[in-house]
C-alpha positions as CSV (number, residue, x, y, z in Angstrom):
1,X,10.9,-16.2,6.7
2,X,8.8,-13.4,5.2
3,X,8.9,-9.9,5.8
4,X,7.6,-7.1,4.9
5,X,8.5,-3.4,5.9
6,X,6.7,-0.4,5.8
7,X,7.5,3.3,6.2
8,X,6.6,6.6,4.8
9,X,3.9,7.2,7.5
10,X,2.8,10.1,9.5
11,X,1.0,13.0,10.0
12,X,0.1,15.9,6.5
13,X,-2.2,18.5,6.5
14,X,-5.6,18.3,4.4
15,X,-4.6,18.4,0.7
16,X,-1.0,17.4,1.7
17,X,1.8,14.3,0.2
18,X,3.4,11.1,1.1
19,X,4.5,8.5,0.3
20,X,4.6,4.7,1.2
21,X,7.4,2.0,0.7
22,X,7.1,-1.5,1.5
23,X,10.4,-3.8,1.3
24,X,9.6,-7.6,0.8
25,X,12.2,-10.5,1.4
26,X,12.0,-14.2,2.2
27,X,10.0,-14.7,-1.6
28,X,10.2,-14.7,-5.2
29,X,8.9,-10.6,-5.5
30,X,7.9,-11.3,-9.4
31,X,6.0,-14.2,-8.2
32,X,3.5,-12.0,-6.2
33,X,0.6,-9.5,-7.1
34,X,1.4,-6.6,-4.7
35,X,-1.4,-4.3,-3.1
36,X,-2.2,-1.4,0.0
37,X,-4.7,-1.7,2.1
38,X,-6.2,0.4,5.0
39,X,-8.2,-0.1,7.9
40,X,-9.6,3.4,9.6
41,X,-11.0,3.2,12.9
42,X,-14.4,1.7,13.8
43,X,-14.0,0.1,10.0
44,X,-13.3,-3.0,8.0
45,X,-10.0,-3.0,6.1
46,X,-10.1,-2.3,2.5
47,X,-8.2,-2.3,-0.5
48,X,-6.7,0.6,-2.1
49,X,-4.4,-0.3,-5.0
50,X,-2.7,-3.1,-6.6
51,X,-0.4,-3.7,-9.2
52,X,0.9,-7.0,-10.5
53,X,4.5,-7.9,-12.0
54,X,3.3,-7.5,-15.5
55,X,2.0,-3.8,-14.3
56,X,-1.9,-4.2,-14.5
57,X,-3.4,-2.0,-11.3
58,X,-6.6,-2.0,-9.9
59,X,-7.5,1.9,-7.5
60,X,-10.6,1.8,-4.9
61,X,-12.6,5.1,-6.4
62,X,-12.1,7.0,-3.4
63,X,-8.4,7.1,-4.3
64,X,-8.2,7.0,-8.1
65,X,-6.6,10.4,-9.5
66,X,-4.8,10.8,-6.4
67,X,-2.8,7.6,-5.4
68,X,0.1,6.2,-7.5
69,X,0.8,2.8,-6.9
70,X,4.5,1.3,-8.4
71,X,6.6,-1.5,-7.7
72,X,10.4,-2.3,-8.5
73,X,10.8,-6.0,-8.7
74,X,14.6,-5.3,-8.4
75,X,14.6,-4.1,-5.3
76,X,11.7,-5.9,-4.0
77,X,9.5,-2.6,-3.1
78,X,6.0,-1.4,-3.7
79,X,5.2,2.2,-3.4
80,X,2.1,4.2,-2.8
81,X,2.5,7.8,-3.3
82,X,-0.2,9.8,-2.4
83,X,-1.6,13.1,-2.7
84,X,-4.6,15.5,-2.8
85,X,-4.9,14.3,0.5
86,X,-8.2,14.4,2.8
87,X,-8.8,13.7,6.2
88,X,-10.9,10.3,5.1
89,X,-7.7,8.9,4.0
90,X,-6.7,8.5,7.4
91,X,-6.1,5.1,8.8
92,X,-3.3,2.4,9.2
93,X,-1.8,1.6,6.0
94,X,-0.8,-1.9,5.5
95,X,1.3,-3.5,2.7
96,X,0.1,-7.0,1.0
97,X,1.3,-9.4,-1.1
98,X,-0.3,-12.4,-2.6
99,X,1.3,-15.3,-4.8
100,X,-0.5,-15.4,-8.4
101,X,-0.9,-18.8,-8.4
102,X,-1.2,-20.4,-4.4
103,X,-3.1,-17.4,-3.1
104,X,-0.5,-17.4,0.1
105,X,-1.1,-14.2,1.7
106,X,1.3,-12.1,3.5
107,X,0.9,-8.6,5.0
108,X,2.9,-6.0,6.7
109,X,2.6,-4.6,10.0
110,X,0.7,-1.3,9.0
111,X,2.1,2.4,8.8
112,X,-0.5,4.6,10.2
113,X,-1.3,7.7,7.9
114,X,-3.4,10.6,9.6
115,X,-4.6,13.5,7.7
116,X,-5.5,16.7,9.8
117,X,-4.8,20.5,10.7
């Protein structure tokens, strides 16, 4: 059975830090391009970053110079750490991973992130 965990969520002031972990288990971690996603209210979910096994990683522009995406494929976790934060980055945070060669898609159960005074 697959599973992935979030945490790292919660509530920062404008221009504030956090910073997201996901745990995976139930599939071959290294097998598996690893992403973050978010879904605000009233809007579609989009992507954020990814990073693949071999390290390439792909940032949405909103986020690019502020978010950090890494993963440790001993310990099965991908990590988003994010800062310069703004009050358009809020919305519910959810962790993805997709095998490189079926395209099986698994996702997490979300970690909401607000940004506000």
């Amino acid at each position: 059975q697959v599973q992935l965990v979030e945490s790292g969520g919660g509530l920062v002031q404008p221009g504030g830090s956090l910073r997201l972990s996901c745990t995976a288990s139930g599939i071959i971690f290294s097998t598996y391009k690893t992403g973050w996603y978010r879904q605000a209210p009233g809007k579609q979910r989009e992507l954020v970053a990814t990073i693949v096994s071999f390290g390439s990683i792909n940032y949405a522009d909103s986020v690019k110079g502020r978010f950090t995406i890494s993963r440790d494929n001993a310990k099965y976790t991908v990590s988003l750490q994010m800062n310069s934060l703004k009050p358009e980055d809020t919305a519910v945070y959810y962790c993805n991973v997709e095998h490189r060669y079926s395209g099986g898609v698994y996702w997490g159960q979300g970690t909401q992130v607000t940004v506000s005074l």
